[in-house]
C-alpha positions as CSV (number, residue, x, y, z in Angstrom):
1,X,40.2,177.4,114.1
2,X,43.5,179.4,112.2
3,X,46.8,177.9,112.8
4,X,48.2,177.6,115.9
5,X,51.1,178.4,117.6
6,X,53.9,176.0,116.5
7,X,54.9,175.9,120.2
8,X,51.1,174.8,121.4
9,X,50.0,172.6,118.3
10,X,49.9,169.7,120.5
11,X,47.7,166.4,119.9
12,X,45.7,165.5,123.1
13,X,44.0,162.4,124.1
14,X,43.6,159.9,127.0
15,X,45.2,157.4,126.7
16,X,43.8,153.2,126.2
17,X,42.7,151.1,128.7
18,X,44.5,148.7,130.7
19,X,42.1,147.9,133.5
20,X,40.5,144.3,134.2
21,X,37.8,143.7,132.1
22,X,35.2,144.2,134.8
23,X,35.7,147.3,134.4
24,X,32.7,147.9,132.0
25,X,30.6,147.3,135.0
26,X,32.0,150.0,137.3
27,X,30.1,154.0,137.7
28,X,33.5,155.6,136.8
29,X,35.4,153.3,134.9
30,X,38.1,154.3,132.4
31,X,35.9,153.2,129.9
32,X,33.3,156.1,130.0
33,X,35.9,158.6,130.0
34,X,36.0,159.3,126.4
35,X,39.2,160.1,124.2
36,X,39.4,164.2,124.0
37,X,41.0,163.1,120.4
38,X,37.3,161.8,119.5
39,X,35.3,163.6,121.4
40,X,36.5,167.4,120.5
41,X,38.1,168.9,117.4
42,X,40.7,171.1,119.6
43,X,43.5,171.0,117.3
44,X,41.8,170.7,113.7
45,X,38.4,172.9,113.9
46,X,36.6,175.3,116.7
47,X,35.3,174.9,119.3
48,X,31.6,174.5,118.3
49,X,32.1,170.5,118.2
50,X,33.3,170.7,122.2
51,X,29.9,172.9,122.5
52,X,27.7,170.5,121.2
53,X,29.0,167.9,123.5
54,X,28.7,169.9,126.3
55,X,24.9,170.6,125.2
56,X,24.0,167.0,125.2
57,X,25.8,166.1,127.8
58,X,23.6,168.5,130.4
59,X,20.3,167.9,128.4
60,X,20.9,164.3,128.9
61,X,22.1,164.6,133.1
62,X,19.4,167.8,133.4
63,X,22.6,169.8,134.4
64,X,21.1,172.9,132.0
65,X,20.7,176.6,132.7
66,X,16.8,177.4,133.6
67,X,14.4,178.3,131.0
68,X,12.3,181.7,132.0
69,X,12.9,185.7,132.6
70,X,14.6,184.5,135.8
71,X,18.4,182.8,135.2
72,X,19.2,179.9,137.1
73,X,22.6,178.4,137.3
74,X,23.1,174.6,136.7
75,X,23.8,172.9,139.9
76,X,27.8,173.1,140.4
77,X,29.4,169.5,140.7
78,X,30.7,168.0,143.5
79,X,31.9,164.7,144.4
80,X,28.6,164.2,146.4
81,X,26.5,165.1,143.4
82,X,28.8,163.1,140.7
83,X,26.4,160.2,140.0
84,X,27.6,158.7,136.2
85,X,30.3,159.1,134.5
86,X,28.9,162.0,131.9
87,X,29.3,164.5,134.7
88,X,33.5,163.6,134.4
89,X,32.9,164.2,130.8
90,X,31.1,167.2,131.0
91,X,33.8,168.7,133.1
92,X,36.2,167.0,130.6
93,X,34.3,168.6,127.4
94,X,33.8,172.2,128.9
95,X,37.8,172.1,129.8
96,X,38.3,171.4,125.9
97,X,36.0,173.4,124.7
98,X,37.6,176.9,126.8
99,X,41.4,175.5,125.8
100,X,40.0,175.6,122.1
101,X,38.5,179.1,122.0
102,X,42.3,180.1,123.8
103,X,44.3,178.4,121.1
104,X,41.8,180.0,118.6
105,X,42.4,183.4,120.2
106,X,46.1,182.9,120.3
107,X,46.6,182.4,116.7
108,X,44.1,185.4,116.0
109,X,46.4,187.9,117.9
110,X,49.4,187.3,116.1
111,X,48.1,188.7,113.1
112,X,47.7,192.0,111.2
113,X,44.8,193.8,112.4
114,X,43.7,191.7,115.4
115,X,41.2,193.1,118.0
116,X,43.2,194.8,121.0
117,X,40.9,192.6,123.3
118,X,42.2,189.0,121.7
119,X,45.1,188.7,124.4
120,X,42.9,189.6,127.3
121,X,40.1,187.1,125.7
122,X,42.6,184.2,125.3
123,X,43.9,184.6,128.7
124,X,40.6,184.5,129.9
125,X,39.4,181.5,128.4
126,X,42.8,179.4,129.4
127,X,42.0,180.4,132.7
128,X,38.8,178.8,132.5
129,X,40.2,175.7,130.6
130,X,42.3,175.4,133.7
131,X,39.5,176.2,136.2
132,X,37.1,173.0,134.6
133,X,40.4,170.8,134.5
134,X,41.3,171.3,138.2
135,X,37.6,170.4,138.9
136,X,38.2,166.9,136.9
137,X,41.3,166.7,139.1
138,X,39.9,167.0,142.6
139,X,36.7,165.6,142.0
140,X,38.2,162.3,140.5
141,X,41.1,162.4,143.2
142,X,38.4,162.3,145.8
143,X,36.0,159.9,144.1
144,X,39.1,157.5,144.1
145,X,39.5,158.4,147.9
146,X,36.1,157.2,148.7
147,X,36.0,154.2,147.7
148,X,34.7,154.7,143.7
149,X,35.6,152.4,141.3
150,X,38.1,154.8,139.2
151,X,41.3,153.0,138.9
152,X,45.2,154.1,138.4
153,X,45.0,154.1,135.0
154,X,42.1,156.6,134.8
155,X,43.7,159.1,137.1
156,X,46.7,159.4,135.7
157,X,45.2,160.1,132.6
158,X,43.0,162.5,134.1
159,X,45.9,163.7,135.4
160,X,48.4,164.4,132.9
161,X,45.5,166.2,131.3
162,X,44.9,168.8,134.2
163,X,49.0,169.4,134.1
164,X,49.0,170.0,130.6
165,X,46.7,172.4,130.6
166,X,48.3,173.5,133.8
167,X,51.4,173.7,132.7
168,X,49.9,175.6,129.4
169,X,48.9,178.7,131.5
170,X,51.8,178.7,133.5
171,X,54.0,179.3,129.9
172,X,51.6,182.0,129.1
173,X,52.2,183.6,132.4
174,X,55.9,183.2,131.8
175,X,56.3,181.1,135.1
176,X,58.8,179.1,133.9
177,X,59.5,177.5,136.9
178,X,56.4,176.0,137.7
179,X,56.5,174.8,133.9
180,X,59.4,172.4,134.2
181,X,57.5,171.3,137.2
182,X,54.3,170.9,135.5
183,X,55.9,168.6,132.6
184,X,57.9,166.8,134.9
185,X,55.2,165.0,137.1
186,X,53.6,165.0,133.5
187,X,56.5,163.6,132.0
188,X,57.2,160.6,135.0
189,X,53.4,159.6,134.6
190,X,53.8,158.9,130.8
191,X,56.8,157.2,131.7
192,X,55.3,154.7,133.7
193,X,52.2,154.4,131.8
194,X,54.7,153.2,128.2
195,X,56.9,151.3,130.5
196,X,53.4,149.2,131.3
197,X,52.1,148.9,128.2
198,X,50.4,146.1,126.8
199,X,51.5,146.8,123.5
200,X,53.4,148.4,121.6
201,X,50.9,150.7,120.0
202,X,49.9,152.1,123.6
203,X,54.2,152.3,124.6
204,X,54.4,154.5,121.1
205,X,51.0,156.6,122.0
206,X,52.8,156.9,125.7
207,X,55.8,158.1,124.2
208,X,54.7,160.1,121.6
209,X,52.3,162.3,124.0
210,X,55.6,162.6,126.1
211,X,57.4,163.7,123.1
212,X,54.8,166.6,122.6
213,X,55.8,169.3,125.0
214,X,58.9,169.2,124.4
215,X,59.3,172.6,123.2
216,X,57.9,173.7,126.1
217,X,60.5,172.0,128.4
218,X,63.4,173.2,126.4
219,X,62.3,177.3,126.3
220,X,61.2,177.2,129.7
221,X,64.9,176.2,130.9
222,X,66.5,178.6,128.3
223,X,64.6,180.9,130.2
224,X,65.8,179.5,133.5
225,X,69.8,180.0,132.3
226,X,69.9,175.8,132.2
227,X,72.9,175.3,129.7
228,X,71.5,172.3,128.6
229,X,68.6,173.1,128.2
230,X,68.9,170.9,124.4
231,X,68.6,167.7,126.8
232,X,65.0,167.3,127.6
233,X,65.8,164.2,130.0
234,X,68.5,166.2,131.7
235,X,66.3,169.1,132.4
236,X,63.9,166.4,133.4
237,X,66.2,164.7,135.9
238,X,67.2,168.3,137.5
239,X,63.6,169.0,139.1
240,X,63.4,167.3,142.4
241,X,60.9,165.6,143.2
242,X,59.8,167.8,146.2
243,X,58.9,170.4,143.4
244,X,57.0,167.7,141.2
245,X,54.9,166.4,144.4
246,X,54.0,170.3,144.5
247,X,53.1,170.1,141.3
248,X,50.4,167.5,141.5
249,X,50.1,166.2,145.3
250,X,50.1,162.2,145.8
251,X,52.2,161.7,142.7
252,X,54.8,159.0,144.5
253,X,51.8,157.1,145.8
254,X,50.1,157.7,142.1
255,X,53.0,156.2,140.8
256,X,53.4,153.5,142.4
257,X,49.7,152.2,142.3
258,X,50.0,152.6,138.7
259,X,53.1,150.2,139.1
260,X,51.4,147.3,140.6
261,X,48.1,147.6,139.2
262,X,49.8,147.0,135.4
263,X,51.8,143.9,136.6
264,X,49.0,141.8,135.3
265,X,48.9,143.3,132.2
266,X,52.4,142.8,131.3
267,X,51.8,138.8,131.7
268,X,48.7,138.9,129.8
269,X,48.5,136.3,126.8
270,X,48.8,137.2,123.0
271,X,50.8,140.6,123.6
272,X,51.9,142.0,120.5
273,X,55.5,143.9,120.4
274,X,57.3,145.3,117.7
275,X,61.3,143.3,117.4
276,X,63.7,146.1,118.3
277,X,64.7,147.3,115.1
278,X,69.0,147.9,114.9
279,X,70.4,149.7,111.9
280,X,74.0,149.3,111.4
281,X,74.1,148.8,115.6
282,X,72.5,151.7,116.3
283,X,68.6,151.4,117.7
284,X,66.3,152.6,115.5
285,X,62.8,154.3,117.7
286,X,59.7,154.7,116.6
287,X,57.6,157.5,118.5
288,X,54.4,157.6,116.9
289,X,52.2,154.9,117.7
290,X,50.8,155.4,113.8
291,X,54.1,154.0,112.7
292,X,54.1,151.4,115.2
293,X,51.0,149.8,114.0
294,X,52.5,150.3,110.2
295,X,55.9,148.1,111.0
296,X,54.1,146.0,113.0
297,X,51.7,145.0,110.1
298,X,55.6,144.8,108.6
299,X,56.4,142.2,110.5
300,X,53.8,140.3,110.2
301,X,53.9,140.3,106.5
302,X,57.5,139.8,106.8
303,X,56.6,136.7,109.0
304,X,54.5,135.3,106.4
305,X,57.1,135.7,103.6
306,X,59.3,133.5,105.5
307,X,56.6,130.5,105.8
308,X,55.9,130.8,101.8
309,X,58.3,128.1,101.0
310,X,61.2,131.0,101.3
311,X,59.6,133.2,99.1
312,X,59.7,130.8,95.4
313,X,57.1,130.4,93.7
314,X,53.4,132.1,93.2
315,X,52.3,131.7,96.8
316,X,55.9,133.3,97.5
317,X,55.6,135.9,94.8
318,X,52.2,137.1,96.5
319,X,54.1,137.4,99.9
320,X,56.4,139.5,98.2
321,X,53.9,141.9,96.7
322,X,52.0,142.0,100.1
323,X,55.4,142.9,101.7
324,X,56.1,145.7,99.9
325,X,52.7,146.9,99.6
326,X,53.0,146.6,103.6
327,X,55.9,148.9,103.2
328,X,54.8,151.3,101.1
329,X,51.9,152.3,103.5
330,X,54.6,152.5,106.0
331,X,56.4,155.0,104.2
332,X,53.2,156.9,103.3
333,X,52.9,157.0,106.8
334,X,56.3,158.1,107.7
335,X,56.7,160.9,105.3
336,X,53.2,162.4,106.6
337,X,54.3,162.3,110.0
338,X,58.1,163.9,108.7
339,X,56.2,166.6,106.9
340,X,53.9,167.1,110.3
341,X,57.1,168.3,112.1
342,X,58.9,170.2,109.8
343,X,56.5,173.4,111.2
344,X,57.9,172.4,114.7
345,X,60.0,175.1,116.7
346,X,63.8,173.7,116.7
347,X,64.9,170.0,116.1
348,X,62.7,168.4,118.8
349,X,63.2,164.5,119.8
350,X,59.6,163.8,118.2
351,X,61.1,165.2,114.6
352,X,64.3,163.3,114.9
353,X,62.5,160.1,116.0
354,X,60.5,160.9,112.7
355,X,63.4,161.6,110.1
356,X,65.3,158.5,111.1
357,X,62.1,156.4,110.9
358,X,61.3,157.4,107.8
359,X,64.8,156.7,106.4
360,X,65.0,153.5,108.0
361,X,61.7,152.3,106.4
362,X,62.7,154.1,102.5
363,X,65.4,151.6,103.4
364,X,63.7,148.4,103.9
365,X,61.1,149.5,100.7
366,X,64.1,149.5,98.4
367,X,65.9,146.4,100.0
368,X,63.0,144.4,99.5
369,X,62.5,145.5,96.1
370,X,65.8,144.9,94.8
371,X,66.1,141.6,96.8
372,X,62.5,140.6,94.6
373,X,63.9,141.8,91.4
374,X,66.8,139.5,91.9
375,X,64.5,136.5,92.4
376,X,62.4,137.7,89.6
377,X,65.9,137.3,87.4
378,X,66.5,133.8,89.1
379,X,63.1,132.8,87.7
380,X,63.7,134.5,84.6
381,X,66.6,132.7,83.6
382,X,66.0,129.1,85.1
383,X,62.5,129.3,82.6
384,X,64.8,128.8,79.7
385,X,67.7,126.8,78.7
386,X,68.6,128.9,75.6
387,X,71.7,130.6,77.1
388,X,74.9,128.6,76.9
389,X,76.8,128.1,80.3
390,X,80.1,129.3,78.3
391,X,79.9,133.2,78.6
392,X,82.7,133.2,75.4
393,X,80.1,131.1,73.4
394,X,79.2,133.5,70.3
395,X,76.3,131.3,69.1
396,X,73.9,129.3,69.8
397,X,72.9,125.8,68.7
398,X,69.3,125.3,67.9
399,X,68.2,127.6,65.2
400,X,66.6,130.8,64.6
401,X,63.8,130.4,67.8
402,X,66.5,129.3,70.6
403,X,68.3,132.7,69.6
404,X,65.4,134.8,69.8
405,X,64.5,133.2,73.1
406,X,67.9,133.8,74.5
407,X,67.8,137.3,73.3
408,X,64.3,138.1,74.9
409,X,65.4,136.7,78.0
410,X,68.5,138.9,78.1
411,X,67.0,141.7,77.4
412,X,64.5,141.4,80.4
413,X,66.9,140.7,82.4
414,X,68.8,143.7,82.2
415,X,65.3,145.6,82.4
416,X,65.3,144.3,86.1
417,X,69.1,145.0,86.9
418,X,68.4,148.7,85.7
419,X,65.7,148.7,88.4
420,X,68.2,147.0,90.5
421,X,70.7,150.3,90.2
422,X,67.8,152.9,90.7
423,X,67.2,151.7,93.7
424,X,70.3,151.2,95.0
425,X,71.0,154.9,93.6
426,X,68.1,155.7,96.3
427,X,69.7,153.6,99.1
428,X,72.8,155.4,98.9
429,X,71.4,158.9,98.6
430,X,69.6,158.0,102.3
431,X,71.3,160.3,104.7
432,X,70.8,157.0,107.3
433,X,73.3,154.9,105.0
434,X,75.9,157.8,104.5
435,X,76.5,158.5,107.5
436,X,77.6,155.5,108.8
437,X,80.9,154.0,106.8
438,X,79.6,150.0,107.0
439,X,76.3,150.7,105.8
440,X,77.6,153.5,102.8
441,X,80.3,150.4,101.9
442,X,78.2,148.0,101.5
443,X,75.7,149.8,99.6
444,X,78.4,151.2,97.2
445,X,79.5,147.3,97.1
446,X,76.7,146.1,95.8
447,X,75.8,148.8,93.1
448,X,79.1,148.2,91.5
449,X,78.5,144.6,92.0
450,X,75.5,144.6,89.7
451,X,77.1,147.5,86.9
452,X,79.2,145.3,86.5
453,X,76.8,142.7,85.7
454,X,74.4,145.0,83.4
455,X,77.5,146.0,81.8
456,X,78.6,142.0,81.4
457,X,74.6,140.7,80.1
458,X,74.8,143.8,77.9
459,X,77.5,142.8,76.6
460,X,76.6,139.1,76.1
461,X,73.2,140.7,74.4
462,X,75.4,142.1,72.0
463,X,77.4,139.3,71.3
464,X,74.5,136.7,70.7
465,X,72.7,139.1,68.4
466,X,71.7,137.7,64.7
467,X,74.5,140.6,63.6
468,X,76.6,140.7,66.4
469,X,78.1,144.0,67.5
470,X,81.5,142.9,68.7
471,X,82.7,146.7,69.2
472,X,80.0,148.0,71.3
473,X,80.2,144.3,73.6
474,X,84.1,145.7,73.9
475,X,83.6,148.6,75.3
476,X,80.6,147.8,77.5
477,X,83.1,145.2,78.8
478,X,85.9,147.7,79.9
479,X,83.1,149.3,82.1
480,X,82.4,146.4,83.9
481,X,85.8,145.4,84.3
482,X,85.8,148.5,86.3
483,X,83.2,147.9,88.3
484,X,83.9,144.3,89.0
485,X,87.5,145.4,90.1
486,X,85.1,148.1,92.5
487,X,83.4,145.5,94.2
488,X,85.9,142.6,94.4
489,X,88.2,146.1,96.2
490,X,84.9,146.5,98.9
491,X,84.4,143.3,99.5
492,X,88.0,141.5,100.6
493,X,88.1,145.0,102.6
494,X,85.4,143.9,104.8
495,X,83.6,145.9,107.5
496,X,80.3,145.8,106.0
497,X,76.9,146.3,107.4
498,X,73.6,146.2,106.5
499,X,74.1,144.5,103.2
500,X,70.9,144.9,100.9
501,X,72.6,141.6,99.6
502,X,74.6,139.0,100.5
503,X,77.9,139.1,98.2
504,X,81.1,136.8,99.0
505,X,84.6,137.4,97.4
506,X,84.2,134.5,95.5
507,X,81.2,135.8,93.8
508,X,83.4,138.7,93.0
509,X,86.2,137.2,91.6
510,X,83.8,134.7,89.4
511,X,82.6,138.3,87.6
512,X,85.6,139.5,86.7
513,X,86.6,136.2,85.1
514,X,83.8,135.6,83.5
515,X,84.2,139.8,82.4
516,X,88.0,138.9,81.2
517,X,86.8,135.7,79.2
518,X,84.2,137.4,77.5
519,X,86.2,140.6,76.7
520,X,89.1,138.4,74.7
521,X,86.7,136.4,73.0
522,X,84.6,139.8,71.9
523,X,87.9,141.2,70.9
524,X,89.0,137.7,69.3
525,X,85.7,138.1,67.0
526,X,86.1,141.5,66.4
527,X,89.4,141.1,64.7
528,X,88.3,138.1,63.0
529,X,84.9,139.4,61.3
530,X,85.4,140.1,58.2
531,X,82.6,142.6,56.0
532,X,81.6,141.1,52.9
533,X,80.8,144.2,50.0
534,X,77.5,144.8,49.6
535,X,76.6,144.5,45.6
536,X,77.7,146.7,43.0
537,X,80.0,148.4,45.5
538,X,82.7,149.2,42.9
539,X,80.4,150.7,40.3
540,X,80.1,154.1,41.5
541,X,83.9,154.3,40.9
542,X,83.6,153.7,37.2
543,X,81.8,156.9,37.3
544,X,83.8,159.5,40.2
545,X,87.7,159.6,40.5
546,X,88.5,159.0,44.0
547,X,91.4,161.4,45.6
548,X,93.3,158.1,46.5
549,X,96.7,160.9,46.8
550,X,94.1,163.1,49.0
551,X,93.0,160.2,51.5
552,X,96.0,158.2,51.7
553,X,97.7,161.9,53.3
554,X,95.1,162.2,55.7
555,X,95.4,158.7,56.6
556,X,99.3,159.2,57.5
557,X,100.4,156.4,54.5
558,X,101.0,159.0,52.0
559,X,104.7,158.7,50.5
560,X,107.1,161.1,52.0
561,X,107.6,164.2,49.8
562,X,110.7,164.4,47.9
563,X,111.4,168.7,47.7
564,X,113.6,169.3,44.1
565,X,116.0,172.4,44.2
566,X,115.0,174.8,41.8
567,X,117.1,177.0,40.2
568,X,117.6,181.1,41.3
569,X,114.7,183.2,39.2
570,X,116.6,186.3,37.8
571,X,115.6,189.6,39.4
572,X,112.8,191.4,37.7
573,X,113.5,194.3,35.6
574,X,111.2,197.4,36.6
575,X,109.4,198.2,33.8
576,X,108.3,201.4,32.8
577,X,105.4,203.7,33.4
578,X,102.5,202.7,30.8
579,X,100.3,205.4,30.4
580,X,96.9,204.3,31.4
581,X,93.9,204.3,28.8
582,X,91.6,205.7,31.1
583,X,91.6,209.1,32.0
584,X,92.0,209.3,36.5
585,X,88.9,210.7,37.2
586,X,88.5,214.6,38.1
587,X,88.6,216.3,41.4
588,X,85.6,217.5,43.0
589,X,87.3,221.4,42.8
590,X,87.6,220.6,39.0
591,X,83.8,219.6,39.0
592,X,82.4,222.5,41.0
593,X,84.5,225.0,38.7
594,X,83.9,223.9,35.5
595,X,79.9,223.8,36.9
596,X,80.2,227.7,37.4
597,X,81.7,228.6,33.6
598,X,79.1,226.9,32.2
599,X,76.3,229.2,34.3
600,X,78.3,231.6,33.2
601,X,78.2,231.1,29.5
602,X,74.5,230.7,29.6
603,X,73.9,234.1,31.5
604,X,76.1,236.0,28.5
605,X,73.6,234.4,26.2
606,X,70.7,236.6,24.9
607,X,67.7,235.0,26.0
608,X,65.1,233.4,23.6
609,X,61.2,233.4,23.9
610,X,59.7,230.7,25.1
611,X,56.6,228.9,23.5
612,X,55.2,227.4,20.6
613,X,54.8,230.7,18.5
614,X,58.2,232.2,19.9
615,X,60.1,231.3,17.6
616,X,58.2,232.8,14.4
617,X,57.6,236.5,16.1
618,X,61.1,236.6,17.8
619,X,62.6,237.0,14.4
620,X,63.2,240.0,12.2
């Protein structure tokens, strides 16, 4: 099937079961009514799935067209004739099938050279999508009346299906009214189904089905003159409920026998929920219900990180890993979903819902990470007893191997604080930490907290090195000054929120001491080193005179120059004209003259024979 139109690209399916588990047993249960997500390919292929279905469904219930010259029409259903539950999902399958072929249609006539006849076709198969879902409706309405054993749950599945296709031909008819009615019985039925849930997969599958006609709602009321028609729940809460009970008749009593019949489910044992999730006191939502089952795997892995002894040692480094790799699937998931809506028509709830969830989880993923770097640098440093507890100590006692030790462990160290600021670099680029002030504090906190100490284990790196380089441990020491002075400022300010980690003023302040004590003692040892000559230093100057005058001026210690008065030179005597030994050369009138004499001189001239024997008979 081509693409569809943004406004219509909606994902159907019934929705999961909360009925008593005797339900398996019952001619019309829930159960048998299959998902239309599994059982048709609607919104990702044609229709020629839906049409296979439909094929074995009446070869399998002898509902099939009659063989021979003569046609012979199935046998219509009726709720006298409805015997199993494959009858429901033939009229269930045939209604998919029709609203396919439409959507198919639909996309067809919006582009260049498309068949006159595509509107007209499209319209003709929604009509009969609706048609097959109205016959779901009244046949299940009816079973329920007599007595079947089709519960709440079941039809008010079946029908939000029958107003959403419903409410699908009404937009193509441009009856806008009868839209907002449509998605408003629609939209109280989902309502009550997610406020029931079990879970809090089916509450996110509730919510986001709710979440998909949106669109719909909003143009509809634009349409209407509805100034708000931005606020789906307001334009919600505006239709009465005189014109929802017209839109699907019996919805109060639907309603509230959807009500009690879920009470037991909300007390049922083992119920899994995901924690409400606040982010910098704001409440964070998740829509999708493929999100929801991602942070709730979260939470259980984050659950099992806090039994592994608080996360220390190799049972709590594999909690870790499993955390983030937890997270990262959640963020895969996430940015799928983001990208899924960027095709949707305005800034829908649904896409909002998304953007936010995806930010919040790129959050926790970096947390996380830098909070398991910093334990990996715990571990790092309490493996070895190299470094000295004085951060002014220069050197260190135990030979050649302690220094290389100390060195190597240094060095990874600041390895893992570089990943530290990349991340942290990524937290504060998230539009979810900018735009609120505690959050954006904190984060800028705790960046300058840990510059500050790359700059000062840099700087200590430098110091303890076999050939120590005091002036680049200076200057790396200036920068974290800076940045110690940064986060000590943040910190005694207060106001923070959602801190990636937990810094104190005190841990502040120790930094920049520890910064200050280092720095004098680097510039102490700088002054103090002194270069010894390599070998035959002097020699070359045996051999090359060295512009002592020349450098000690552009060095500034040159003597000042003492200027002597000079006496007055005499004026010079003009001297006169010498006559120059070459001859100036001639004019180019003087040239062409002296050309034409001598052609002249040569025409006056008798002329001689030419040849080899002219010159013996020319004479006489």
């Amino acid at each position: 099937m081509g693409k569809e139109n943004p406004s219509l690209s909606f994902k159907r399916e019934l929705w999961p079961c909360y009925s008593p588990a005797d339900r398996q047993s019952s001619t019309c249960s829930r159960a048998s009514v299959p998902s239309t997500a599994s059982a048709t390919a609607t919104m990702s292929g044609t229709g020629e799935s839906t049409l296979s279905s439909c094929y074995n469904i009446q070869q399998s219930t002898g509902l099939t067209n009659g063989k021979g010259k003569q046609f012979k029409a199935a046998p219509a259903l009726t709720p006298e004739t409805v015997k199993d539950a494959k009858h429901l999902q033939l009229l269930l399958f045939s209604a998919e099938r029709a609203l396919a072929y439409s959507h198919e249609l639909k996309a067809l006539a919006t582009k260049q050279g498309a068949p006159r006849t595509a509107r007209k076709e499209q319209m003709s198969w929604l009509r009969k999508a609706a048609k097959y879902a109205t016959e779901l409706q009244d046949i299940t309405s009816a079973l329920a009346k007599n007595g079947a054993s089709i519960n709440f749950q079941t039809r008010a599945e079946v029908s939000i299906y029958y107003l959403s296709v419903k409410a699908e031909l009404a937009f193509e008819r441009a009856q806008y009214a009868d839209v907002l009615a449509a998605l408003a019985a629609r939209r109280e039925l989902l309502d009550t189904l997610a406020s029931a849930a079990r879970d809090s997969h089916d509450q996110a599958l509730a919510v986001e089905f709710s979440d998909a006609y949106d669109p719909l709602i909003r143009f509809s009321a634009y349409k209407l003159g509805n100034t708000s028609s931005h606020d789906i729940d307001a334009v919600v809460s505006d239709i009465e409920p005189a014109m929802r009970e017209e839109a699907l008749p019996g919805l109060a009593q639907l309603v509230e026998g959807l009500r009690e019949e879920t009470k037991a489910g909300e007390m049922e044992a083992g119920r899994r929920t995901l924690d409400e999730v606040v982010f910098a006191g704001q409440k964070v939502e998740f829509r999708s219900a493929e999100i929801v089952d991602a942070m709730l795997r979260v939470q259980d892995a984050q659950a099992r990180l806090a039994k592994a002894q608080g996360g220390k040692g190799k049972g709590g480094m594999a909690a870790w890993d499993r955390l983030l790799g937890v997270l990262g699937d959640a963020e895969a998931v996430a940015r799928r979903l983001l990208d899924d809506q960027v095709g949707a028509a305005g800034q829908s709830t649904a896409a909002a819902a998304a953007q936010t969830a995806h930010q919040y989880i790129s959050f926790e993923l970096l947390a996380h990470r830098i909070r398991r770097d910093l334990l990996l640098v715990d571990s790092l440093v309490g493996t070895t007893n190299a470094l000295p507890e004085d951060p002014t100590a220069m050197k260190i006692a135990g030979g050649r191997a302690r220094v290389e030790a100390a060195v190597k462990v240094l060095s990874g160290v600041v390895k893992l604080y570089d990943t530290v600021l990349q991340s942290m670099r990524q937290i504060r680029g998230l539009p979810l930490v900018e735009e609120r002030e505690g959050a954006r504090r904190a984060a800028e906190a705790v960046e300058a907290y840990y510059a500050a100490t790359k700059a000062y284990t840099l700087a200590r790196l430098q110091c303890l090195f076999p050939n120590p380089g005091y002036a680049a441990a200076v200057e790396l020491l200036q920068s974290a000054q800076q940045s110690a002075d940064t986060a000590a400022r943040v910190l005694k300010e207060g106001g923070l929120a959602e801190e990636v980690v937990q810094l104190s003023p005190e841990q502040a302040a120790k930094l920049q001491q520890d910064v200050k004590a280092l720095s004098l003692a680097a510039k102490r040892a700088l002054f103090a080193q002194t270069v010894t000559k390599p070998v035959f230093f002097d020699s070359a100057f045996n051999y090359i005179d060295l512009p002592m005058e020349d450098l000690l001026e552009l060095a500034g210690s040159a003597p000042p120059k003492v200027q002597q008065s000079q006496p007055a030179k005499p004026a010079p005597v003009p001297k006169a004209p010498v006559r120059e030994t070459r001859q100036a050369m001639p004019s180019i009138e003087q040239q062409v003259q002296h050309q034409e004499e001598e052609e002249e001189e040569q025409q006056q001239q008798p002329q001689q024979k030419k040849g080899w024997l002219g010159g013996w008979f020319g004479r006489g």
